[in-house]
N, C-alpha and C positions, 0 to 999 in steps of 0.2 A: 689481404693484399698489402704489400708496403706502402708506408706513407712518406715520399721525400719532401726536401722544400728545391724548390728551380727557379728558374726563370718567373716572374711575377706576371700574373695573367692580364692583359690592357681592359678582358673585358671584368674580373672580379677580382681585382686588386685587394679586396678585403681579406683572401684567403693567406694573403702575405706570400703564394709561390706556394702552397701546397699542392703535391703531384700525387697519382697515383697511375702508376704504367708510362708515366712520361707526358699525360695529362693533366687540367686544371680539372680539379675534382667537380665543381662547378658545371663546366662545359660537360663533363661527361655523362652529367644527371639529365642536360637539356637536352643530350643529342637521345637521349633514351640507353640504357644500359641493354643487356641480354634479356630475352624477351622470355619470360619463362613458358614450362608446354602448359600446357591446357589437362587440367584435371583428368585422369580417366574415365570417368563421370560424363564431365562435359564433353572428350573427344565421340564416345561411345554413340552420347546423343546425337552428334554429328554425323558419325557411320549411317546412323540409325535413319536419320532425314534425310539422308542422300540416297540408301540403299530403298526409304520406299516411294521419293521422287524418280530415279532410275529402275524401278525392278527388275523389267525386261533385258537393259542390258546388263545388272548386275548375273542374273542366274546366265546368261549367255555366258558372260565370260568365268563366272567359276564353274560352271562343269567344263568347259576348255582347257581352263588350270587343272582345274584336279584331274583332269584328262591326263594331261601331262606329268604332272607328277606320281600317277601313278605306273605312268610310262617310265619313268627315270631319267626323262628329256634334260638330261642338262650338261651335255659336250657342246653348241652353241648354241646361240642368240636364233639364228638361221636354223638350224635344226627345231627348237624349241617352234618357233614362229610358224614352219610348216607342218607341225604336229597338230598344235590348234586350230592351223586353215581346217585340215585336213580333218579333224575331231567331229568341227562344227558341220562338214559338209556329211559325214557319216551319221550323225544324230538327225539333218535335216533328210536323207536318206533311210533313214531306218537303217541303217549298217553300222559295222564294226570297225575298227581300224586290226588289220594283221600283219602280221610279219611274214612276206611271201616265203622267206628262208626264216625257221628261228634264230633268235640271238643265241639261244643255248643248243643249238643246233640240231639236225636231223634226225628222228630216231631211229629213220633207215636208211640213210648216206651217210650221216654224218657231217654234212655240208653246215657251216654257220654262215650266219647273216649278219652285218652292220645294224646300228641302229638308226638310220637313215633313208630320208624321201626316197630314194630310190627302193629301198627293199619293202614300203609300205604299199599295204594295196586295202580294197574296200570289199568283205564278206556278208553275207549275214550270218545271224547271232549262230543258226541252226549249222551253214557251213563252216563259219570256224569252230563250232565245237566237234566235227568229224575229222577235221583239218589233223587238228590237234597239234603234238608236234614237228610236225612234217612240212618237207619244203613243197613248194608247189607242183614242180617233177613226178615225185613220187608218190604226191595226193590223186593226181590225177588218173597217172598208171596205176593205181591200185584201183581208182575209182573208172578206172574206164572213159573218161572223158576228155576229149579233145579240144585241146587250145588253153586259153587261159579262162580264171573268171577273176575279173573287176569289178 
């Protein structure tokens, strides 16, 4: 950093007006300079005591993230937010989260679907794996059954 001389300081007059940013180098020591980060080490330990003072809400909220990101939830804030409602409500349910229309679309319409609350619905593990990828329509007509399932 450079060092000027200024304006002489009322409270450390001894420095004779040494500056440095346009401060008394003095005053700059007292107000506390940049706080350096905390070791890897030390932060790690910190994760560590929080992650097993909290456990329960720690594993709560990262299978909702990794929920998500394995989703690829990230066009909003809003989108992202109702993914994870919706995550947690599927796990507390024993269900899945599906895409009633695919995002890669139908493999017998051809129909695509948004990646959004509205095109999400709740299966279990066994119907979305006959689902497959097929929109709800043509899941059903082939399947024979009437209305929807939520």
């Amino acid at each position: 950093m450079p060092r000027y001389f200024g304006k002489v300081c009322t409270r450390h007059p001894e420095l004779n007006g040494e500056r440095r940013n346009g401060n008394c180098l003095a005053c700059q020591r007292e107000r506390g300079g940049k706080r350096s980060k905390p070791s890897p080490e030390v932060q790690r330990r910190k994760v560590r005591k929080w992650r097993a003072a909290n456990a329960e809400h720690f594993r709560d909220t990262k299978l909702a993230r990794n929920a998500a990101l394995r989703a690829g939830v990230r066009n909003s804030p809003e989108n992202r937010r109702a993914w994870i409602a919706l995550s947690r409500k599927a796990r507390r349910l024993g269900k899945v989260i599906d895409h009633m229309t695919p995002v890669k679309g139908c493999k017998v319409c051809g129909k695509r679907g948004m990646h959004e609350p509205s095109n999400w619905g709740l299966l279990t593990q066994s119907q979305n794996s006959s689902k497959g990828n097929r929109c709800m329509k043509c899941w059903t007509a082939i399947l024979g059954v009437s209305g929807t399932i939520a």
